[in-house]
Biopython code that builds the backbone (N, CA, C, O; Angstrom):
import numpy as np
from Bio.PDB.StructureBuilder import StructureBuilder

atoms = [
    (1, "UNK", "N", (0.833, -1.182, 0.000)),
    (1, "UNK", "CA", (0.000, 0.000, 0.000)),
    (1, "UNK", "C", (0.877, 1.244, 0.000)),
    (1, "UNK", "O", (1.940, 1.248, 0.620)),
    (2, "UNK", "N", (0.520, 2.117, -0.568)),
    (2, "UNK", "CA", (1.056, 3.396, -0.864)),
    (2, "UNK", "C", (0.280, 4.266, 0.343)),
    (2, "UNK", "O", (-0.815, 4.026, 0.851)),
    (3, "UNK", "N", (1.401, 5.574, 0.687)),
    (3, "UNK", "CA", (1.173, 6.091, 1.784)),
    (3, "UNK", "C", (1.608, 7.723, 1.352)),
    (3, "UNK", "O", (2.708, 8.196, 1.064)),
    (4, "UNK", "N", (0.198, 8.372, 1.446)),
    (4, "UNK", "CA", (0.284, 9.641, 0.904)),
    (4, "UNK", "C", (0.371, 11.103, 2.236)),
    (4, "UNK", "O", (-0.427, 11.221, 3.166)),
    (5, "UNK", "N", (1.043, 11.639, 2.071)),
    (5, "UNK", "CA", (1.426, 13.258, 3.170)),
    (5, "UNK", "C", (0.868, 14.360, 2.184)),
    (5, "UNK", "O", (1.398, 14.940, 1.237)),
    (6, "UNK", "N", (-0.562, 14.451, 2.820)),
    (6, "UNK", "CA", (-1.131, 16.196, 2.732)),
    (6, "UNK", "C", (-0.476, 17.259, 3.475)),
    (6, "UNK", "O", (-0.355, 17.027, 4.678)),
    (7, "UNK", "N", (-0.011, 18.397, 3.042)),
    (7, "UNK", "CA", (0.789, 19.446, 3.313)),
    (7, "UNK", "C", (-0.549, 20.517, 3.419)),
    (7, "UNK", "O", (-1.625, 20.338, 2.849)),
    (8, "UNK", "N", (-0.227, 21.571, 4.218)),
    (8, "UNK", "CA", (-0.925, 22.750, 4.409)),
    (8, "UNK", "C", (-2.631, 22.567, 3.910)),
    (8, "UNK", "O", (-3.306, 23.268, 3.157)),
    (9, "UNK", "N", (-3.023, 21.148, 4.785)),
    (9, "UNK", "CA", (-4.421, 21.163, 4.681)),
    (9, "UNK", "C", (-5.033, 22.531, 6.119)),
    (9, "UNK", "O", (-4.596, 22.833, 7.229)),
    (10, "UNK", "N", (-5.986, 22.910, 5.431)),
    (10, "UNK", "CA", (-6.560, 23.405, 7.035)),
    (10, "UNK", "C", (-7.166, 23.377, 7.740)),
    (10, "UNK", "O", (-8.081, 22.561, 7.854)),
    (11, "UNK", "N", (-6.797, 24.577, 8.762)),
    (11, "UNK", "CA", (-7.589, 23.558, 10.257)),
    (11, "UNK", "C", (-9.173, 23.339, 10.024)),
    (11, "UNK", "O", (-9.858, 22.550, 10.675)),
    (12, "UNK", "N", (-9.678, 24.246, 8.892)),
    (12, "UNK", "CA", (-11.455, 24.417, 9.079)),
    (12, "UNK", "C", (-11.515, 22.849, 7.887)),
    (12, "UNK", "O", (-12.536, 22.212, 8.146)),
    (13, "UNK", "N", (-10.505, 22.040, 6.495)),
    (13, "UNK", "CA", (-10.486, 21.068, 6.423)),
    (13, "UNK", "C", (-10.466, 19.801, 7.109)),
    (13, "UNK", "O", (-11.378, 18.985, 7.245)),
    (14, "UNK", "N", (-9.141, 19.769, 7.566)),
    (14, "UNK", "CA", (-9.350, 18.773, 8.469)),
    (14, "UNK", "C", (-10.136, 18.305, 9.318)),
    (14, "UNK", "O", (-10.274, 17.101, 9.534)),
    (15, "UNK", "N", (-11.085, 19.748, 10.226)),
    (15, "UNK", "CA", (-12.098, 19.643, 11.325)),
    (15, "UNK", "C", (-13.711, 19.085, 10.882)),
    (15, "UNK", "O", (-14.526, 18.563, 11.643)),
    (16, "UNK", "N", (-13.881, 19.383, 9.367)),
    (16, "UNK", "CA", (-14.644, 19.084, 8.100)),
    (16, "UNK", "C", (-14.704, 17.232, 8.150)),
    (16, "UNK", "O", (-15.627, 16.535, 8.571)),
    (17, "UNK", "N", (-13.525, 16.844, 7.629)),
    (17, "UNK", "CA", (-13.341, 15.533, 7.704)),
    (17, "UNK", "C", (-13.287, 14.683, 8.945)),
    (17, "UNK", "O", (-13.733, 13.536, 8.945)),
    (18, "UNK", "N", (-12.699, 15.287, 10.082)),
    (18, "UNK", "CA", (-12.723, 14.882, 11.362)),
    (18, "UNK", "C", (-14.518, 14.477, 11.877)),
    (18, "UNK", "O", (-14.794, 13.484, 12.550)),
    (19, "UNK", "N", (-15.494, 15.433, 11.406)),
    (19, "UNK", "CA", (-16.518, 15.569, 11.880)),
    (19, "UNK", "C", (-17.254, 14.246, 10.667)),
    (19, "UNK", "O", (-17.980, 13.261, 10.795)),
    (20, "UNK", "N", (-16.638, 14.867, 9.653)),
    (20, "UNK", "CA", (-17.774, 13.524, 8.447)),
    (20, "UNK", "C", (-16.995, 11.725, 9.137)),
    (20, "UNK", "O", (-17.764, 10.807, 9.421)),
    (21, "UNK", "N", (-15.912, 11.620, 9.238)),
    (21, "UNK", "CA", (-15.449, 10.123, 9.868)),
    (21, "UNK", "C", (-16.321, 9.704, 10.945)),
    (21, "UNK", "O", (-16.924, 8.646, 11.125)),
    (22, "UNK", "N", (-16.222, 11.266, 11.933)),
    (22, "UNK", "CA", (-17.351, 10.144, 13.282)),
    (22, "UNK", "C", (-18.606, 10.203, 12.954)),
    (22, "UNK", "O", (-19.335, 9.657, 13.782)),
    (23, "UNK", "N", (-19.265, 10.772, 11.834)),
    (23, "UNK", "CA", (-20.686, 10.241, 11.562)),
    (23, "UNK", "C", (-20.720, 9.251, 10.884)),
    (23, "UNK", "O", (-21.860, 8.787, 10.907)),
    (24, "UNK", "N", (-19.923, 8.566, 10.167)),
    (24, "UNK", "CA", (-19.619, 7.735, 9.443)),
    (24, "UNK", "C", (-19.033, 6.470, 10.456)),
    (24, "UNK", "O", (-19.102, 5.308, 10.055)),
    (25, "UNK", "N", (-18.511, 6.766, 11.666)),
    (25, "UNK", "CA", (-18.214, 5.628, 12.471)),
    (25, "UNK", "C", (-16.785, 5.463, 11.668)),
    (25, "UNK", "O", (-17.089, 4.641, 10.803)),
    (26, "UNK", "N", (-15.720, 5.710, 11.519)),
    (26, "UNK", "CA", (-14.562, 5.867, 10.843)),
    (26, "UNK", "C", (-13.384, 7.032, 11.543)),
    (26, "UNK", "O", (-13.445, 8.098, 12.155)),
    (27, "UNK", "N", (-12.135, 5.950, 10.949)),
    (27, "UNK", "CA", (-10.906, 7.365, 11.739)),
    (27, "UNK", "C", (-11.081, 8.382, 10.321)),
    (27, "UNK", "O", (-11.624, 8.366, 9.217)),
    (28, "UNK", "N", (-10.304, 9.176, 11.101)),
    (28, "UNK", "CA", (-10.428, 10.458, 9.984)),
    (28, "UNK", "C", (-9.185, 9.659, 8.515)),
    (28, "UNK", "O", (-9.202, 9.903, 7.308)),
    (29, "UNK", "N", (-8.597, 9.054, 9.017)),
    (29, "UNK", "CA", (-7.744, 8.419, 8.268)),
    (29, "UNK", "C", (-8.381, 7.139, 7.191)),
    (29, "UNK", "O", (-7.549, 6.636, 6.436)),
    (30, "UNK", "N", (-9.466, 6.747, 7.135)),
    (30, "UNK", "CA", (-10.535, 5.830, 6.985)),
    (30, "UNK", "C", (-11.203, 6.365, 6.050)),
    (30, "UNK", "O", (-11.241, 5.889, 4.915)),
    (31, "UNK", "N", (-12.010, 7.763, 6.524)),
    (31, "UNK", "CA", (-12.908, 8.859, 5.969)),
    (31, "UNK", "C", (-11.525, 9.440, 4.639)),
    (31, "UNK", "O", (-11.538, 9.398, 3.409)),
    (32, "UNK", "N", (-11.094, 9.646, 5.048)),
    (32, "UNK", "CA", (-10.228, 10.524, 3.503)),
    (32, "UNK", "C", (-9.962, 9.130, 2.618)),
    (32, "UNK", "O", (-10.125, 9.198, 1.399)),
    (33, "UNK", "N", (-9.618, 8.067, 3.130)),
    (33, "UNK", "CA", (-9.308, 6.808, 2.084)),
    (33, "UNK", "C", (-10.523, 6.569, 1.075)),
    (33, "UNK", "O", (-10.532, 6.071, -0.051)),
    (34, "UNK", "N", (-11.776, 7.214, 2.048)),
    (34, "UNK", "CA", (-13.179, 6.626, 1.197)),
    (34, "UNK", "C", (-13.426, 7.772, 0.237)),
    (34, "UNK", "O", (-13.799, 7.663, -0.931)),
    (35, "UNK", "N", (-13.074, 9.265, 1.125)),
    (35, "UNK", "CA", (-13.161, 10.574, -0.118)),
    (35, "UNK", "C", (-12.463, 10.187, -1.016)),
    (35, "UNK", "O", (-12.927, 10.095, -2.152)),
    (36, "UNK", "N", (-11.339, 9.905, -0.770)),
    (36, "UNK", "CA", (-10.293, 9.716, -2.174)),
    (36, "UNK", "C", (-10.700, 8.685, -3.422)),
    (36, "UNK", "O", (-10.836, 8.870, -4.632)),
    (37, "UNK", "N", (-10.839, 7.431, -2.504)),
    (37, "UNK", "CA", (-11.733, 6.416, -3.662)),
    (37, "UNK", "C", (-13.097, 6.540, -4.250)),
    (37, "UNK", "O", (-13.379, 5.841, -5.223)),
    (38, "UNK", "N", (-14.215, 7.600, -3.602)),
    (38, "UNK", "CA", (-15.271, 8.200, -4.210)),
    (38, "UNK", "C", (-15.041, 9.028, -5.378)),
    (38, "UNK", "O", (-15.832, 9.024, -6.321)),
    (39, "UNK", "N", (-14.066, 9.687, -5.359)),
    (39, "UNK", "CA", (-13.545, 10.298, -6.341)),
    (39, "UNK", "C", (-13.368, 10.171, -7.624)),
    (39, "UNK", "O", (-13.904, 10.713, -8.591)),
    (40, "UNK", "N", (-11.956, 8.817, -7.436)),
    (40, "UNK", "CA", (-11.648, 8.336, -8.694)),
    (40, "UNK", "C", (-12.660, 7.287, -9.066)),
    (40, "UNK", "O", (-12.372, 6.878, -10.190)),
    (41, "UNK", "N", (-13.520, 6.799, -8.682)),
    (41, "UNK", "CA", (-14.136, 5.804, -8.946)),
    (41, "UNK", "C", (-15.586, 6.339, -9.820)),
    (41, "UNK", "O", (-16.650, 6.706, -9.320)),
    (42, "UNK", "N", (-15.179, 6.232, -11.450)),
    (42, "UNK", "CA", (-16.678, 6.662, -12.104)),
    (42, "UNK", "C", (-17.957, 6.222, -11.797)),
    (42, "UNK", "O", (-17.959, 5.062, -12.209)),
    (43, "UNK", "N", (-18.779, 6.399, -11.436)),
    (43, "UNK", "CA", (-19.980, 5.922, -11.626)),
    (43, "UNK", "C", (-20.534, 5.353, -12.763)),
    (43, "UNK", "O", (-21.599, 4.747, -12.644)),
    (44, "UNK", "N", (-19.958, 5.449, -13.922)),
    (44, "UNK", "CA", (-20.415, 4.926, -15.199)),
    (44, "UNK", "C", (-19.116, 4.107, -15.890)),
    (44, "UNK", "O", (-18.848, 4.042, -17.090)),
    (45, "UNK", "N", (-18.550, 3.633, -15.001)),
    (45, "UNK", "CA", (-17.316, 2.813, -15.324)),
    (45, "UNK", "C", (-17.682, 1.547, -15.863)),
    (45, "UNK", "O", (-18.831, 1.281, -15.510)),
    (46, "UNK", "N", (-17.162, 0.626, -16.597)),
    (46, "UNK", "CA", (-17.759, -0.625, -17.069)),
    (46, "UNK", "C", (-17.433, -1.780, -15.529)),
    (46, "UNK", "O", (-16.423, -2.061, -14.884)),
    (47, "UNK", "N", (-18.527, -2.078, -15.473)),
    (47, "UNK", "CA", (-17.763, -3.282, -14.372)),
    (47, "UNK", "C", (-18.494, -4.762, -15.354)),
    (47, "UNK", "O", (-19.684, -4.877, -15.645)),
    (48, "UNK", "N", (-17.663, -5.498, -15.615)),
    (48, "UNK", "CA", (-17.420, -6.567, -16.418)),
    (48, "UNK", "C", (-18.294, -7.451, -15.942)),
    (48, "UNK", "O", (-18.723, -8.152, -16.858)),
    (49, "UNK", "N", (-18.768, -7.734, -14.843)),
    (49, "UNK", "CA", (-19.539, -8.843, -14.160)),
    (49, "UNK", "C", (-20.937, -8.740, -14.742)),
    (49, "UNK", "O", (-21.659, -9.560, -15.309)),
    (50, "UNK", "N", (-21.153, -6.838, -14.256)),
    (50, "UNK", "CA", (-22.578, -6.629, -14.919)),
    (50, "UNK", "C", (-22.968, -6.554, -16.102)),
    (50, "UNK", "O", (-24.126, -6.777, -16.456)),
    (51, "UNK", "N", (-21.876, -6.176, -16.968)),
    (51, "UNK", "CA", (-21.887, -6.479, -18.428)),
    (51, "UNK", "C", (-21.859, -7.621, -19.066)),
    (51, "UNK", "O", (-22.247, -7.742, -20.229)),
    (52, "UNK", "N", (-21.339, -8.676, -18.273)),
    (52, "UNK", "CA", (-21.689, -10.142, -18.652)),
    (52, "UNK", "C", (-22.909, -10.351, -18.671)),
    (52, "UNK", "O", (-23.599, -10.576, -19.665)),
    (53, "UNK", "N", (-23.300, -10.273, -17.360)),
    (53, "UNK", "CA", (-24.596, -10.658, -17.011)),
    (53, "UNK", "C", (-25.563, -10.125, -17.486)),
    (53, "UNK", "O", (-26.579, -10.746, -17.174)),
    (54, "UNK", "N", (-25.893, -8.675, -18.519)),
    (54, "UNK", "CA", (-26.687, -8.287, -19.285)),
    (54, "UNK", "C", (-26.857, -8.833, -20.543)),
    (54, "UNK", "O", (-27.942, -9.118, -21.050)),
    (55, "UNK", "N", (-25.255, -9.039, -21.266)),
    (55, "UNK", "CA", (-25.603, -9.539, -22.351)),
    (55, "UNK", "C", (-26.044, -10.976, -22.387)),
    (55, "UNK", "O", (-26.686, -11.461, -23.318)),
    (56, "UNK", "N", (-25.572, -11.768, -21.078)),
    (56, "UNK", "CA", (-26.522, -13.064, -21.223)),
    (56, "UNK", "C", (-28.103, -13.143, -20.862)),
    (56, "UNK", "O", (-28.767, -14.084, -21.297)),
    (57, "UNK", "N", (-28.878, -11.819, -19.804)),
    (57, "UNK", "CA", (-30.048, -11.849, -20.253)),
    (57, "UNK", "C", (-30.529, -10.957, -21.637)),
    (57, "UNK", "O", (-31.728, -10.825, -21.887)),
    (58, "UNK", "N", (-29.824, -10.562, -22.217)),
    (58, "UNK", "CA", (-30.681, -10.105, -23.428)),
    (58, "UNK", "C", (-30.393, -11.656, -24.778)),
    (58, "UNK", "O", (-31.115, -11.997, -25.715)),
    (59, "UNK", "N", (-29.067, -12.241, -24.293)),
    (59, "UNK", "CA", (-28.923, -13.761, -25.365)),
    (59, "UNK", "C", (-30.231, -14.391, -25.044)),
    (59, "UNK", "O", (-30.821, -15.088, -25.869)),
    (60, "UNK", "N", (-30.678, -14.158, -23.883)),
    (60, "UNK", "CA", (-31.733, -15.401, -23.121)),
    (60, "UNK", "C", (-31.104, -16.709, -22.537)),
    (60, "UNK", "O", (-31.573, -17.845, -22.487)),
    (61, "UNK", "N", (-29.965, -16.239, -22.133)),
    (61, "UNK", "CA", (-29.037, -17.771, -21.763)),
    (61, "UNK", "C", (-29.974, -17.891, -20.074)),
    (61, "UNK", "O", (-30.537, -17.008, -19.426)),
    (62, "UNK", "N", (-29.850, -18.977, -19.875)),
    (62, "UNK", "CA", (-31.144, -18.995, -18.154)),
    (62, "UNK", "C", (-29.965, -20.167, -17.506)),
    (62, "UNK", "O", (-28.945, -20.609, -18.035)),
    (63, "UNK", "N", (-30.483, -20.407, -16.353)),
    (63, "UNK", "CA", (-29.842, -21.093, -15.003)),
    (63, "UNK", "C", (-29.615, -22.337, -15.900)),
    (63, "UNK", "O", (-28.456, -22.376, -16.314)),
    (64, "UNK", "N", (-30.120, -23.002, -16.170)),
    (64, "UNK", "CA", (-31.096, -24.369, -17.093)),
    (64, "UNK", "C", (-29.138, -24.417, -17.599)),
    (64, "UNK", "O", (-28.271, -25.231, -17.283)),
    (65, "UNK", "N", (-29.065, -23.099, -18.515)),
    (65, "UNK", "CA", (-27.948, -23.500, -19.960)),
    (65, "UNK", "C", (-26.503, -23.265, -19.177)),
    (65, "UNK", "O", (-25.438, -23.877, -19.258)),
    (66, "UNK", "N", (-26.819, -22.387, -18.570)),
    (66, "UNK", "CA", (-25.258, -22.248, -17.455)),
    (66, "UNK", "C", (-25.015, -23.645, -16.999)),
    (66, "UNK", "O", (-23.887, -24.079, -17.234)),
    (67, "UNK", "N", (-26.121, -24.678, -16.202)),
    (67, "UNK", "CA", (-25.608, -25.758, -15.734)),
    (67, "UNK", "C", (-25.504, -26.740, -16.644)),
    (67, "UNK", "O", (-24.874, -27.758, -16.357)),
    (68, "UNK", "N", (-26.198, -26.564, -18.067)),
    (68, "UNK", "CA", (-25.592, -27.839, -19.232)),
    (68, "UNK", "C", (-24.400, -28.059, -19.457)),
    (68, "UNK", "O", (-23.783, -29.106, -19.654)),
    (69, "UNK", "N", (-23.858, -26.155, -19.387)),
    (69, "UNK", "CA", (-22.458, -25.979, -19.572)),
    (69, "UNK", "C", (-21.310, -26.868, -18.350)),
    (69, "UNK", "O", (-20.594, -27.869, -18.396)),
    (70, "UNK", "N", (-21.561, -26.117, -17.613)),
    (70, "UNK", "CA", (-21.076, -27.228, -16.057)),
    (70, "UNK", "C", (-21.163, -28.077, -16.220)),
    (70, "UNK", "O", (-20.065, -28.594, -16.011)),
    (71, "UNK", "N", (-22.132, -29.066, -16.641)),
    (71, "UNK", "CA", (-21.801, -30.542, -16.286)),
    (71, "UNK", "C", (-21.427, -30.928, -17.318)),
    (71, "UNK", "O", (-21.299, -32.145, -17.178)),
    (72, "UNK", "N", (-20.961, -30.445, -19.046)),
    (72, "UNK", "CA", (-20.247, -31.309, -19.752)),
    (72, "UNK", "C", (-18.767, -30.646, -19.899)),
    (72, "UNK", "O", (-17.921, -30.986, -20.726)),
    (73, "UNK", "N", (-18.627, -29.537, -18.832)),
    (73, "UNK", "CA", (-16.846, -29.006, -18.826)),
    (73, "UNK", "C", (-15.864, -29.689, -18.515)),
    (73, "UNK", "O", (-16.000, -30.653, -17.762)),
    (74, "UNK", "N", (-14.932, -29.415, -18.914)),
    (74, "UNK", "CA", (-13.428, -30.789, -18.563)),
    (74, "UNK", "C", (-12.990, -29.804, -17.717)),
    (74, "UNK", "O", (-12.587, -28.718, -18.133)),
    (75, "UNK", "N", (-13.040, -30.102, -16.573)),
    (75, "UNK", "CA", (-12.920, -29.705, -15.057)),
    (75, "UNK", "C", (-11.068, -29.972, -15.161)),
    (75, "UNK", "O", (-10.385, -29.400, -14.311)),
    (76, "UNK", "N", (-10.479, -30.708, -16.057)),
    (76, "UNK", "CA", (-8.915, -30.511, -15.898)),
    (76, "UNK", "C", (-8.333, -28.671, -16.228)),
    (76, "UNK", "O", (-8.789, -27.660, -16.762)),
    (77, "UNK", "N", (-7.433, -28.982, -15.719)),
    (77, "UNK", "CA", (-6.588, -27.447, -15.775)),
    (77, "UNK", "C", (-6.040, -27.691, -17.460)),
    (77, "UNK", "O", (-5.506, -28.730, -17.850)),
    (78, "UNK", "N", (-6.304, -26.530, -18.277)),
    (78, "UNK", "CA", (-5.307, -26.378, -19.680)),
    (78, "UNK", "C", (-4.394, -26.422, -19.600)),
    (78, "UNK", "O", (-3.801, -25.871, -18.673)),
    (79, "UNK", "N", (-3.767, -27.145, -20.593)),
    (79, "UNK", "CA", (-2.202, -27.331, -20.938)),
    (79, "UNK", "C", (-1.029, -25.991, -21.218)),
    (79, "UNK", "O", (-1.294, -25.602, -22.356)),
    (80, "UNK", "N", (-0.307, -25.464, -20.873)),
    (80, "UNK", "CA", (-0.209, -24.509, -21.051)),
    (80, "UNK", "C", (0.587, -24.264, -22.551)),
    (80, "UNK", "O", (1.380, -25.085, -23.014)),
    (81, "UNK", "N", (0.301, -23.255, -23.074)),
    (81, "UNK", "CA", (0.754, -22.575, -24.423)),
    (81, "UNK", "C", (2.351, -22.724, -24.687)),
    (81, "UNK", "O", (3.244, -22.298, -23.956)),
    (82, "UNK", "N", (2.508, -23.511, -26.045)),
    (82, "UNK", "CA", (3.811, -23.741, -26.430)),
    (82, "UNK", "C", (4.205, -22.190, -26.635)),
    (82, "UNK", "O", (3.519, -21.282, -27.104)),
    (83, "UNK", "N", (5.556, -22.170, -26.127)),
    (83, "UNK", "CA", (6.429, -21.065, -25.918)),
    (83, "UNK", "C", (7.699, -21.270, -27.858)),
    (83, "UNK", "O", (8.558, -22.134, -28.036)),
    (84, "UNK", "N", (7.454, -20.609, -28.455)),
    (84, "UNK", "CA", (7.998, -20.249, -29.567)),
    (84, "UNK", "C", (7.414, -21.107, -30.657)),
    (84, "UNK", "O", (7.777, -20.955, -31.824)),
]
sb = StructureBuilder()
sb.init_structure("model")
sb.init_model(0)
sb.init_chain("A")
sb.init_seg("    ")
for serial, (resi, resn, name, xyz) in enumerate(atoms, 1):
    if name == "N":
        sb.init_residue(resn, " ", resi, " ")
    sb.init_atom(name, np.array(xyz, "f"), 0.0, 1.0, " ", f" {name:<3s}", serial, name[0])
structure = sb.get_structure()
């Protein structure tokens, strides 16, 4: 983990964040980790799971075809890829 030093935050900041952590039940150190990751984190970012899972209900794939798949998979590990 990376470990970041704010310089010349101020006192009416810090007292800001101090106050949002204990409503939040959080150290103030806790509370800025979550400001910071609210931040960078888009709201309209692709998250891959849910995008799977849409395009298999618009395929119409159902519980039924997921487990046909499962029970005729070769449960062995792949061979791995010839190198040159």
């Amino acid at each position: 983990m990376r470990a970041v030093t704010i310089r010349n935050l101020s006192d009416e900041v810090h007292r800001a964040i101090r106050l949002r952590a204990a409503r939040h039940n959080r150290s103030t150190e806790a509370e800025m980790r979550a400001i910071l990751e609210a931040a960078v984190r888009s709201e309209d970012r692709l998250r891959l799971g849910s995008a799977i899972a849409e395009i298999s209900r618009r395929a119409g794939v159902t519980d039924a075809d997921v487990d046909a798949l499962e029970a005729v998979r070769d449960a062995r590990a792949a061979d791995p890829m010839p190198i040159g």
